[in-house]
C-alpha positions as CSV (number, residue, x, y, z in Angstrom):
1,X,101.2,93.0,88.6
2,X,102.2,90.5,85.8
3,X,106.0,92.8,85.8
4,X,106.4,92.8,89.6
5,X,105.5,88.6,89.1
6,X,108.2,88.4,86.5
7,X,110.6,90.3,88.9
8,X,110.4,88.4,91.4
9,X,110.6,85.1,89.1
10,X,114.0,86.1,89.5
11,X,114.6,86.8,92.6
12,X,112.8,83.9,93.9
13,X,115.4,81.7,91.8
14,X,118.6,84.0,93.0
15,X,117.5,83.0,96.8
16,X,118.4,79.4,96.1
17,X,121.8,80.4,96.1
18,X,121.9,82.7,99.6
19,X,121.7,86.1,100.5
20,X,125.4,87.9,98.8
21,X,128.2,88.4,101.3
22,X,127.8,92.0,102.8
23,X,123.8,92.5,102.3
24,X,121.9,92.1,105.3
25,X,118.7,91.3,103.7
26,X,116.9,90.7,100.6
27,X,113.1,91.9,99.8
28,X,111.1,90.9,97.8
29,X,107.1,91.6,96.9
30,X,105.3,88.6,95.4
31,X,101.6,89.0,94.4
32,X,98.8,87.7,92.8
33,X,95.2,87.9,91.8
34,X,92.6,87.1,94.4
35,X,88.5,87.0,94.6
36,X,86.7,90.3,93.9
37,X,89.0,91.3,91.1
38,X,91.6,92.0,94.3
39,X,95.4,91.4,94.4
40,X,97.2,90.5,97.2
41,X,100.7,88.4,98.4
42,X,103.8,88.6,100.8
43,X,106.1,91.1,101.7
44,X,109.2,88.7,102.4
45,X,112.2,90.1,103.8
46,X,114.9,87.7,105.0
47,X,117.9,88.3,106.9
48,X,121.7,87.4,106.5
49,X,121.7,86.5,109.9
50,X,122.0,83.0,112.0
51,X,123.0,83.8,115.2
52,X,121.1,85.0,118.2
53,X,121.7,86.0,121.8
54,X,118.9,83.6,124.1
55,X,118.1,83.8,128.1
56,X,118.0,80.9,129.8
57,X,116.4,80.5,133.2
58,X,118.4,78.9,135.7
59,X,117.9,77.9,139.5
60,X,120.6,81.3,140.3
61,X,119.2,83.9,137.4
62,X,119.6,83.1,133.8
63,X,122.4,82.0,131.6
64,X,123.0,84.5,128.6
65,X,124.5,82.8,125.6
66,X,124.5,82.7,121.9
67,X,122.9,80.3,119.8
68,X,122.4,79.7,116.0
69,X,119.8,78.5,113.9
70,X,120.3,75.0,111.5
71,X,122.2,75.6,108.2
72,X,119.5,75.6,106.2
73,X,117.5,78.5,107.6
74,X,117.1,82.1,107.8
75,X,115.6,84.9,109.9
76,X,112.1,86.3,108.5
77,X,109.5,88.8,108.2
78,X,106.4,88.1,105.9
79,X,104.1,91.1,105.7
80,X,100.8,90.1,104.0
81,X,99.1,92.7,102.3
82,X,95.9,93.3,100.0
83,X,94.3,95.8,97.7
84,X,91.8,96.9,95.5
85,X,93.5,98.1,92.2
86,X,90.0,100.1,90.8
87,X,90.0,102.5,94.2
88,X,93.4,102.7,95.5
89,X,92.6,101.2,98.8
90,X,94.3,98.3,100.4
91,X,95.2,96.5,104.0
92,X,98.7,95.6,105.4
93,X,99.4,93.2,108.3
94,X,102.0,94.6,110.4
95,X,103.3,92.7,113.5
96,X,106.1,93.9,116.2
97,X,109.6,94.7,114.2
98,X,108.3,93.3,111.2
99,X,109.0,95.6,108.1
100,X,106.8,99.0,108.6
101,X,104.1,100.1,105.7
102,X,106.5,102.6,104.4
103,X,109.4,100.3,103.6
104,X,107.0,98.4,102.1
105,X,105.8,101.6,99.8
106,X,109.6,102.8,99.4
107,X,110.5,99.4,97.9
108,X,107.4,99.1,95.9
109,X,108.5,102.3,94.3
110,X,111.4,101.6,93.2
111,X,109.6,98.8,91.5
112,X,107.2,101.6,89.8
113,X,109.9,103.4,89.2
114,X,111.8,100.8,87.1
115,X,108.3,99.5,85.3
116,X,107.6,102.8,84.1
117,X,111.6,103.1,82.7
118,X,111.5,100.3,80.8
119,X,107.5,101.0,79.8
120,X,108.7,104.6,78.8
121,X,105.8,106.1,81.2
122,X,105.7,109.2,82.8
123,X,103.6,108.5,86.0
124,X,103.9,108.8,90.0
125,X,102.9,106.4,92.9
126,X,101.3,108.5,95.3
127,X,100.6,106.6,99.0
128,X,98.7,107.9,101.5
129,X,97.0,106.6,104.8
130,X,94.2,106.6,105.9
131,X,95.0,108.6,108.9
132,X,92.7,109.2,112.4
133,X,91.5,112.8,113.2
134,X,94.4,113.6,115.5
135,X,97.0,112.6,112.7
136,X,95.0,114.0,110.1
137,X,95.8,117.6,112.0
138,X,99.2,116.9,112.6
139,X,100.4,115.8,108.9
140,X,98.4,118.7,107.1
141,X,100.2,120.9,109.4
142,X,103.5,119.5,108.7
143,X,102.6,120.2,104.3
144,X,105.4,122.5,102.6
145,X,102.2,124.1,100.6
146,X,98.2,122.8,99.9
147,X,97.0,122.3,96.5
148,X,93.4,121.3,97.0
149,X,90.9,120.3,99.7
150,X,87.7,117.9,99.3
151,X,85.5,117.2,102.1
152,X,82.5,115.4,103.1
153,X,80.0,117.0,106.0
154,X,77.6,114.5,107.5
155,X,75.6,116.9,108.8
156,X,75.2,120.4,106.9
157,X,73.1,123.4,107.8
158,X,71.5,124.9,104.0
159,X,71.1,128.2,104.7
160,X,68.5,128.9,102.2
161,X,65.6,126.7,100.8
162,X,66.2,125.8,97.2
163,X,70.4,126.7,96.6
164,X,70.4,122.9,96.4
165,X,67.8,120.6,94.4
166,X,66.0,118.8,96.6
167,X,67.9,120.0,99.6
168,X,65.3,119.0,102.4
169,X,66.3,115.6,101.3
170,X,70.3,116.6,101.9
171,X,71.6,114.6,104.4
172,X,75.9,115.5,103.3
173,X,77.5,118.0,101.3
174,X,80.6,117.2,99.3
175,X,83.0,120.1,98.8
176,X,85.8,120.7,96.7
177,X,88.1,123.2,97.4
178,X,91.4,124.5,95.0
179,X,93.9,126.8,96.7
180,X,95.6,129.5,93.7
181,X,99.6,128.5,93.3
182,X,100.6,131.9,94.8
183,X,99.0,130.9,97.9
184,X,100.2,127.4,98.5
185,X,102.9,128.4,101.2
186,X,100.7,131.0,103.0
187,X,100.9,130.7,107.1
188,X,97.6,132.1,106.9
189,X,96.2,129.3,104.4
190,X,97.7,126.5,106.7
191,X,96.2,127.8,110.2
192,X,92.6,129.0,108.7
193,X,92.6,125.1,107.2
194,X,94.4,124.0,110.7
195,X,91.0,125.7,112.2
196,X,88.7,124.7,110.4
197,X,89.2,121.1,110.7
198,X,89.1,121.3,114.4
199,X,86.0,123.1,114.5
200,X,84.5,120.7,111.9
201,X,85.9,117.4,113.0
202,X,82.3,115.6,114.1
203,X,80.8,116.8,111.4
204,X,83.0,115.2,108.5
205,X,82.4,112.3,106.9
206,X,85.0,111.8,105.4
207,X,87.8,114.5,103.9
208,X,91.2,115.0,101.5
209,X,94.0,117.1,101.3
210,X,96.4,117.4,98.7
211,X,99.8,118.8,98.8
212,X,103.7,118.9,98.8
213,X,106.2,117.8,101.7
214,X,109.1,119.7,102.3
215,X,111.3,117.6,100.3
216,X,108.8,118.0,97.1
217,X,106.7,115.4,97.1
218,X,103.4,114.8,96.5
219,X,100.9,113.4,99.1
220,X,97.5,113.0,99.7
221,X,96.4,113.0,103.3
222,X,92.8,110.9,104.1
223,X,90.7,111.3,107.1
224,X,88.4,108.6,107.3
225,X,85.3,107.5,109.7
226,X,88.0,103.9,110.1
227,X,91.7,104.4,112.3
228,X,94.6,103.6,111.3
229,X,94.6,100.6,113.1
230,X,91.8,98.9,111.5
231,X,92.2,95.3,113.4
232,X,94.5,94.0,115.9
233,X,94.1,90.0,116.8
234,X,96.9,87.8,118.4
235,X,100.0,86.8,116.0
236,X,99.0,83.3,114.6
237,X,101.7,80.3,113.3
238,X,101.6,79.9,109.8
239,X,103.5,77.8,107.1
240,X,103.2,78.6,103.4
241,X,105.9,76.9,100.8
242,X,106.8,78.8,97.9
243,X,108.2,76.4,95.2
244,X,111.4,77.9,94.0
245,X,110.7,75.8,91.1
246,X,107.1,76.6,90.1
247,X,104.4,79.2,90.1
248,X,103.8,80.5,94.1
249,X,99.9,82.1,92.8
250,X,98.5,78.6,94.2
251,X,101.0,79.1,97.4
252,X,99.3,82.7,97.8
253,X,96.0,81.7,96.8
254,X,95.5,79.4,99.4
255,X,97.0,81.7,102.1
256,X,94.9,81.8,105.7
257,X,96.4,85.3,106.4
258,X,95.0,86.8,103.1
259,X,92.0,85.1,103.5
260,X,91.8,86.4,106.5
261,X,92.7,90.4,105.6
262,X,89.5,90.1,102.4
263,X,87.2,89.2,105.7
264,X,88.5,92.4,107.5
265,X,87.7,94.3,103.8
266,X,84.4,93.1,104.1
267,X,83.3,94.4,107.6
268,X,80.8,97.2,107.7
269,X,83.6,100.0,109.1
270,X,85.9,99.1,106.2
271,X,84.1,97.9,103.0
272,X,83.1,101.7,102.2
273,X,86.3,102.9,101.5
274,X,87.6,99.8,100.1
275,X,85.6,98.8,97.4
276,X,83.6,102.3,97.0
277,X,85.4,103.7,93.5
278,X,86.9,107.0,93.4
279,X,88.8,109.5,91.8
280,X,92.6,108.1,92.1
C-alpha cells in the first residue's frame, strides 16, 4: 500500500501540469487505510478530452451542437473500491461507462508487477470474482486445464455412521479435490466437473476451482451464496478535493462512497466472505 501511495505521490504532482499531448487518459489508483484493518480509495481516470456533442430541445426537434467544458476542467471516472488485505476479498463501485473491474485489476498489476521488480520478489496477483451459478459453469468450462477443486456442500448425505466424528452433528462437508498434471486438459475431466456442478448446484455452499486460461494464466474461479452484483442504488453527486499539495489519506478517509461500500461489507449476505479468513 505504502509503494502504490508513493507512486501515485507522483503522479498526483505530474497532473498539475495536464495530461501529455497524444494520451487520452491518465490512471491512477490512490489508497489508504480504513477501519477494520481495511484499505480502500479511488480509481481516478481522467480524460484528455473537453469537448462534447449536446441535444438541445427546441419547439421544431432538437438542435445538435458541440460544446466544451471551462479551461480548467477535465472529463472523469472515479471508481471507489475496498478490501480486506488478510482474505483476499474486496468491493468495487461500478457505474455506466465508468472504468470496468478488470481495467482496474490490469492496471493494478502492472503496479505489482513493478513493486515486486524493484522488491526483487517472485510472486503473482491472482483476481478472481466472485461469480453467480450460471457464470460459475460458463468460466470453468471456458479453463485450458483444472488444477484443483474445493467445495462446500450444505447439505450432505453420510453414508455410513461413524466415517466422520461426530457425523450426526454434520451439517456441511468441505472437499478438496487435486486433479494429476497428465489429466489437466482431459475433455473428459472438464464435462464430468461441468456435470457435477449442475447436479450439485443447491446443494453447495460455497465452491473453488483452480486452473489455467488459454493464454497461461492462472485463475481462480469462486462460486459464492452472494452475485456478482452485490448492490445496486441510484448514482449519487459527490465532491471530494484531493490536495495536490498534501496527503489525500484525510480526503479518502472522510469519503461518503467508502463509507458507504464498509456498510455493504457488513450486511449479513456479504460479511462471510469478506472478513471470514482463508487460504489466499
Amino acid at each position: 500500500m505504502k509503494y502504490i501511495q508513493s507512486l501515485n505521490q507522483i503522479e498526483m504532482d505530474s497532473l498539475d501540469a495536464g495530461i501529455p499531448q497524444g494520451m487520452n487518459f491518465k490512471r491512477i489508483t490512490l489508497i489508504t487505510d480504513l477501519v477494520d484493518g481495511l484499505w480502500g480509495g479511488i480509481f481516478l481516470t481522467i480524460e484528455n478530452t473537453r469537448k462534447f456533442v449536446r441535444a438541445t430541445k427546441s419547439e421544431q426537434g432538437f438542435t445538435i451542437s458541440t460544446g466544451e467544458i471551462e479551461k480548467d476542467q477535465n472529463f472523469a471516472d472515479a471508481n471507489f473500491f475496498i478490501f480486506n488485505p488478510k482474505t483476499g476479498a474486496g468491493l468495487y463501485e461500478y457505474y455506466h461507462l465508468s472504468a470496468y473491474l478488470n481495467t482496474f485489476d490490469s492496471d493494478t498489476n502492472k503496479d505489482f508487477r513493478l513493486y515486486c521488480s524493484v522488491q526483487n520478489l517472485k510472486a503473482k496477483f491472482i483476481y478472481s470474482q466472485y461469480l453467480t451459478p450460471s457464470d460459475f459453469q460458463e468460466y470453468v468450462q471456458s479453463l485450458l486445464s483444472v488444477h484443483n477443486v474445493e467445495y462446500e456442500l450444505s447439505t450432505i448425505d453420510i453414508p455410513e455412521a461413524g466415517l466422520i466424528p461426530a457425523s450426526g452433528f454434520v451439517s456441511r462437508l468441505k472437499q478438496k479435490v487435486f486433479y494429476e498434471r497428465t489429466e489437466h486438459t482431459s475433455p473428459e475431466l472438464r464435462k464430468g466437473l461441468l456435470s457435477f456442478i449442475k447436479n450439485n448446484l443447491d446443494g453447495f455452499k460455497r465452491m473453488f476451482a483452480k486452473g489455467s486460461t488459454t493464454d497461461g494464466n492462472d485463475v481462480i474461479y469462486s462460486l459464492m451464496d452472494d452475485n456478482s452484483t452485490l448492490y445496486e442504488r441510484e448514482f449519487k453527486t459527490f465532491t471530494i478535493d484531493l490536495d495536490l499539495s498534501a496527503d489525500v489519506d484525510t480526503a479518502l478517509k472522510s469519503s461518503g462512497n467508502l463509507k458507504h461500500l464498509i456498510g455493504v461489507s457488513k450486511r449479513l449476505d456479504v460479511r462471510n466472505f469478506f472478513y471470514t479468513e482463508r487460504e489466499l
